[in-house]
C-alpha positions in Angstrom: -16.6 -26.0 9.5 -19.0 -24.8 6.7 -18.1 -21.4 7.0 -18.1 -19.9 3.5 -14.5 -18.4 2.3 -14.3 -15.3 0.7 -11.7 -14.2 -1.7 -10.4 -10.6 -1.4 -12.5 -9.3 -3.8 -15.7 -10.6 -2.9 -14.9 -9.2 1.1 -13.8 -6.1 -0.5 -17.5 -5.7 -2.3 -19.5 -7.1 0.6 -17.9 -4.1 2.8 -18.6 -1.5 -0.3 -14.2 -1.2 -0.7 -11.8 -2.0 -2.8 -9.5 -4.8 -2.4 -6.9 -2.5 -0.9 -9.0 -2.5 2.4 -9.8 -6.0 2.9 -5.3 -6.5 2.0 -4.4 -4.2 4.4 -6.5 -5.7 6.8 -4.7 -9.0 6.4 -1.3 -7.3 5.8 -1.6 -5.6 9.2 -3.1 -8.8 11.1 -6.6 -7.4 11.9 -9.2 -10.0 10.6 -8.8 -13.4 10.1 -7.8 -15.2 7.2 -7.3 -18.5 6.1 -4.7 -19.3 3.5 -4.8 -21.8 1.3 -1.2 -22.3 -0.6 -0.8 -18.6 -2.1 -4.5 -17.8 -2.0 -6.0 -15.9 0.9 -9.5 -16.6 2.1 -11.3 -14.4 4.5 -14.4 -16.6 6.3 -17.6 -14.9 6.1 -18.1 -15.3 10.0 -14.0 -13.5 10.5 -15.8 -10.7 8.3 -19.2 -10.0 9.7 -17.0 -10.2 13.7 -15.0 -7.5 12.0 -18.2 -5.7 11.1 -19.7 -6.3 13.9 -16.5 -5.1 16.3 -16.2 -2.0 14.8 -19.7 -0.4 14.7 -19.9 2.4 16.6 -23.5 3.1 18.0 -25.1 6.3 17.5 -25.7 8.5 20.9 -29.5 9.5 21.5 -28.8 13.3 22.9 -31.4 15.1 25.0 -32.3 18.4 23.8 -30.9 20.9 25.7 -33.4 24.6 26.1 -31.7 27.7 25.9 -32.7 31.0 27.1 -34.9 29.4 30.0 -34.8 31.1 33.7 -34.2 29.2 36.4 
């Protein structure tokens, strides 16, 4: 495993937060984290899935013509 391990902060400014975020995120169970006696570690690749899980993709909508006869 050469996964690079994040501390709280640094996952907090990779994701443009503050620590809160990445905390509550652990404190509720929804990324993974690794802990390593009383420090927590977030793995880069357990951030970028996170990232990656929650993008929502933007909708291409057709334009619709109003006023047209049929």
């Amino acid at each position: 495993m050469s996964d690079l391990l994040l501390t709280v902060e640094q996952a907090a400014e990779r994701l443009g937060t503050t620590a809160r975020f990445p905390r509550r995120l652990i404190a509720e169970r929804r990324i993974a984290f690794v802990k390593i006696g009383r420090h927590v570690r977030i793995p880069e690749s357990a951030l970028n899935a996170y990232v990656d899980g929650n993008t929502v993709q933007a909708l291409r909508r057709r334009r619709v013509r109003y006023g047209r006869a049929a």
